[in-house]
N, C-alpha and C positions, 0 to 999 in steps of 0.2 A: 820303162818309159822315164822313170825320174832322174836315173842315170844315163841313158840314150841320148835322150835329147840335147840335157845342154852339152854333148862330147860332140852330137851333130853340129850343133851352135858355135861350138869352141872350134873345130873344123874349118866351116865356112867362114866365121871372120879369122883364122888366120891363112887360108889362100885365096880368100873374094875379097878381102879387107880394101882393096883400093873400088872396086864397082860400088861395095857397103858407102863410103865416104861421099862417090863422085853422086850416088843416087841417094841419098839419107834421105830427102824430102819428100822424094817419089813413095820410097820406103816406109814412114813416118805418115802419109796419105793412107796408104793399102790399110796400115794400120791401124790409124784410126776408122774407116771403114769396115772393117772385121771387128773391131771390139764394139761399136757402137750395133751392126748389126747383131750379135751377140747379146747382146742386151736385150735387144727389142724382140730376141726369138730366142732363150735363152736355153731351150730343149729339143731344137733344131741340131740332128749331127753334130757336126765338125765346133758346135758351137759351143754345147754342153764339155767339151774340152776344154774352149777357152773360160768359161764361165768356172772351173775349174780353178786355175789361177797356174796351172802347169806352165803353160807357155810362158807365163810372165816370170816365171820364178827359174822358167830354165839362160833365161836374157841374163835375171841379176845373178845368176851361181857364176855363171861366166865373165858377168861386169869381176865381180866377187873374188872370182881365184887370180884373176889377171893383177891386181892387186897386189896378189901375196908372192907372184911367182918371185925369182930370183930378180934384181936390177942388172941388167946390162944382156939377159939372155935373148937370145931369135925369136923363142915362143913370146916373150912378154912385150916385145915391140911389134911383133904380127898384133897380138891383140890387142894392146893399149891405142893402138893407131882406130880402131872404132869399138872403144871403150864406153864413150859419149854416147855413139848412136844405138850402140845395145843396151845401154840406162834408161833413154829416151825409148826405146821399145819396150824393155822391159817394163816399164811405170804404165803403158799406153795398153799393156794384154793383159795388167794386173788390174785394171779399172773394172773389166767387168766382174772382176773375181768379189774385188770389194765393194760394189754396187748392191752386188745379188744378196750379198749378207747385210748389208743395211737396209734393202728392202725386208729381205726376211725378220729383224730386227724390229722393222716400223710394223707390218702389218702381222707379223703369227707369232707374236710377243716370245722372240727365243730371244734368250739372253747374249748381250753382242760379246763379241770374243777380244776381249783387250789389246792384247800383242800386236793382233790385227789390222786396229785400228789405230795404232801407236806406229806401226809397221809403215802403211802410208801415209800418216801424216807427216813423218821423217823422211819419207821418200818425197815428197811434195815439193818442198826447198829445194832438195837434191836435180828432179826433174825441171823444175824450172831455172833454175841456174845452170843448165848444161846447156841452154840455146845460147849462140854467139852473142847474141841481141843484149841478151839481160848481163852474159858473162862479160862484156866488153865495157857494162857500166861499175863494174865492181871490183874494186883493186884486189889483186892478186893474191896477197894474204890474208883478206878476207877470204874471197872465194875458199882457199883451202882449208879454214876454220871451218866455213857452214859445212864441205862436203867432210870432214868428219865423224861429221853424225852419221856416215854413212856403216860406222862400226857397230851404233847404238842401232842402227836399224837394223845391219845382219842380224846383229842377236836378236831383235825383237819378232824378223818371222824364223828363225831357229824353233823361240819358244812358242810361236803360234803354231811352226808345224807338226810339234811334239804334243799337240793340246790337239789338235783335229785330226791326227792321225791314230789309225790302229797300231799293232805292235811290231808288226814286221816292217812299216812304212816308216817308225819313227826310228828302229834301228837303223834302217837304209840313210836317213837325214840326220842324226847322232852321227854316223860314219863321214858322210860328206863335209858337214859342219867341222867334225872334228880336225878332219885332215887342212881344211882351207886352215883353223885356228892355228895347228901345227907350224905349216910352211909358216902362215904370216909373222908368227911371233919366230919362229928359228932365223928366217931372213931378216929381220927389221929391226924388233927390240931386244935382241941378247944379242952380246959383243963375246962372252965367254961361258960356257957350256952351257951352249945353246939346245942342244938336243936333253937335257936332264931338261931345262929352265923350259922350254918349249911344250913337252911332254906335261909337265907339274898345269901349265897354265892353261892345255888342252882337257886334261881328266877335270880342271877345276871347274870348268865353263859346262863342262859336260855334268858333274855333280850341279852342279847351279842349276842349271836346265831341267833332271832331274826330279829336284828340289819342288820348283817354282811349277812344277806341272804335275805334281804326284796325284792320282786322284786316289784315294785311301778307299772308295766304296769301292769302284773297282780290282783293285788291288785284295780287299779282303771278299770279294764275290766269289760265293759257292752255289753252284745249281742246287737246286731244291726242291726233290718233287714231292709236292703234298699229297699225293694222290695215294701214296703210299701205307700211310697209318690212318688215314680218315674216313668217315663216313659223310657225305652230305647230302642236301637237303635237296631235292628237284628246285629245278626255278634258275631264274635268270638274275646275275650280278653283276654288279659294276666293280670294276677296277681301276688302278690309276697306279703311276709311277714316272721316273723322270727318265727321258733319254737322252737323246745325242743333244749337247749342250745343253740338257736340264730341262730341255722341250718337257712339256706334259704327255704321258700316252696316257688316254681314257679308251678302252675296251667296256666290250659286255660280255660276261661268259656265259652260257647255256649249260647245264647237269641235269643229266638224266642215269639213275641207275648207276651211279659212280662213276657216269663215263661223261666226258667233256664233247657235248655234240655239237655246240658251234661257237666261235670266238667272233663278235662285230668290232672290228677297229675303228673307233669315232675321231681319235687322233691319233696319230702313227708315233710320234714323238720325234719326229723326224724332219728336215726342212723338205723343201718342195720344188725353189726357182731353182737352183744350180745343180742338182744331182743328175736330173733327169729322169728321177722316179727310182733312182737307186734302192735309199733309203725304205722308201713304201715296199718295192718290191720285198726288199729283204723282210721286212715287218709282216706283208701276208703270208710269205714261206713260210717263217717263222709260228702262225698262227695255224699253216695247213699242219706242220709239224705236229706239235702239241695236239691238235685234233686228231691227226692221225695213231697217233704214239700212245695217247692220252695219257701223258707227264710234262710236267713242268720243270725240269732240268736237261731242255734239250741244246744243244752243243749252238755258241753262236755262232752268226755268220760272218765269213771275212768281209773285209770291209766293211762291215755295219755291227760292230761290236757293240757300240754302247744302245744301238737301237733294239737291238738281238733279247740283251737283256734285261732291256727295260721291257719290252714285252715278256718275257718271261715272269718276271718281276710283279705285273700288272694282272696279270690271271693268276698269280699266287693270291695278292690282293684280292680279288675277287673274288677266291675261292673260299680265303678265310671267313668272308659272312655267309660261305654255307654250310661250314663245319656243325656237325650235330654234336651236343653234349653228351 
């Protein structure tokens, strides 16, 4: 889907590019309609998609590569001719993406995700200078200064999707990122050995990126099952650990007889508006596991990596106040 879609997207504006242009406002209605409905039911189908931020991110890949293709080619005038109107959608299916995470933010205290919010507020300018209205009062060289920033923003959701995704997702967006960095600086800014000079500035963004999003706990995370050399104590404990963005999980373990007979998740460590229950889900698996199993080094779940292990993580916790001496 992350690569599907905007190739569908890149498709239809370049052989519907003149209906895209003649109907933008029709287009630009629907749209706001769906994202705003999204909002208000935000785990309703088709909605938990948008809510998502896919749709909106598959508009700007496409604003994004149209950009970098070569100047004077077929494909880059098919696209460039509704360039505008897929910015303008794109910022319009990204609202509810970025809604859901400041609500999550204000009320279940997860800490906000920077890039993110750095992300659209860069995009903000950009979307409102693309209407004719505001572009017709602002001289020409201006306008191509503020859209600019439009470079500071690709990076900014780069590193935000390298921060919220698992590891096969973020290799898929390393790869996409990479390649738009490639073409753009091969076509634009190297006049001579472009492909050496191109290459150096693609791995570098890539190292950057990298960098800027290491998380070092997960990175040195080893499953750990205590069950192993211990003995403990009958009785119910509490646990706690961080998950997905640093969320809190609080659990309660039950031990009986060495055996782990029931795990209550009081906080999943997980969000709740946007997933669609993703996260939760993966957190009870996760707890059926461990009960089942009765070890704490059980294998995470895709997609829900950091929550996986923060439940894990969490009944370790727990367990160590029943360790007997």
């Amino acid at each position: 889907m992350i690569i599907l879609l905007p190739i569908v997207l890149g498709l239809s504006a370049y052989y519907f590019n003149r209906f895209i242009r003649l109907n933008n406002g029709f287009l630009y209605f629907i749209a706001i309609i769906i994202a705003s409905a999204s909002i208000l039911y935000p785990n309703e189908g088709i909605f938990t998609f948008i809510n998502s931020g896919l749709l909106g991110l598959a508009f700007i890949l496409v604003v994004m590569y149209t950009g970098a293709l070569a100047r004077g080619s077929q494909i880059k005038r098919q696209l460039r001719s509704v360039r505008r109107e897929y910015a303008i959608l794109g910022f319009i299916f990204l609202t509810p993406h970025a809604y859901s995470n400041i609500v999550e933010t204000a009320f279940e205290s997860t800490p906000i995700e920077y890039f993110g919010l750095i992300s659209m507020l860069l995009l903000t300018p950009l979307f409102l200078t693309s209407f004719d209205i505001i572009k017709s009062k602002i001289a020409r060289s201006k306008w191509i200064k503020i859209h600019r920033i439009s470079y500071i923003a690709y990076f900014s959701i780069f590193m935000h999707l390298l921060i919220i995704s698992d590891k096969n997702e973020a290799i898929v967006y390393s790869i996409i990122f990479g390649v738009y960095y490639f073409y753009k600086s091969y076509n634009y800014y190297f006049k001579t050995h472009k492909f050496i000079k191109a290459s150096l500035l693609t791995v570098l963004v890539a190292l950057c990126g990298s960098i800027m999003t290491l998380d070092l706990n997960n990175l040195t995370y080893e499953p750990n099952n205590i069950l192993n050399s211990n003995q403990f104590a009958d009785g119910v404990y509490k646990g706690s650990a961080k998950g997905y963005r640093g969320i809190e999980v609080n659990l309660e373990v039950t031990i009986k007889n060495n055996q782990i007979v029931n795990i209550l998740i009081e906080d999943c460590g997980c969000t709740s508006v946007s997933d669609g229950g993703k996260y939760l889900n993966a957190a009870f698996e996760m707890t059926n596991e461990i009960v089942t199993q009765n070890r704490t080094d059980i294998d995470t779940i895709a997609g829900a990596t950091d929550t996986s292990k923060a439940i894990n993580l969490a009944v370790i916790n727990a367990l160590e106040k029943a360790i007997l001496n």
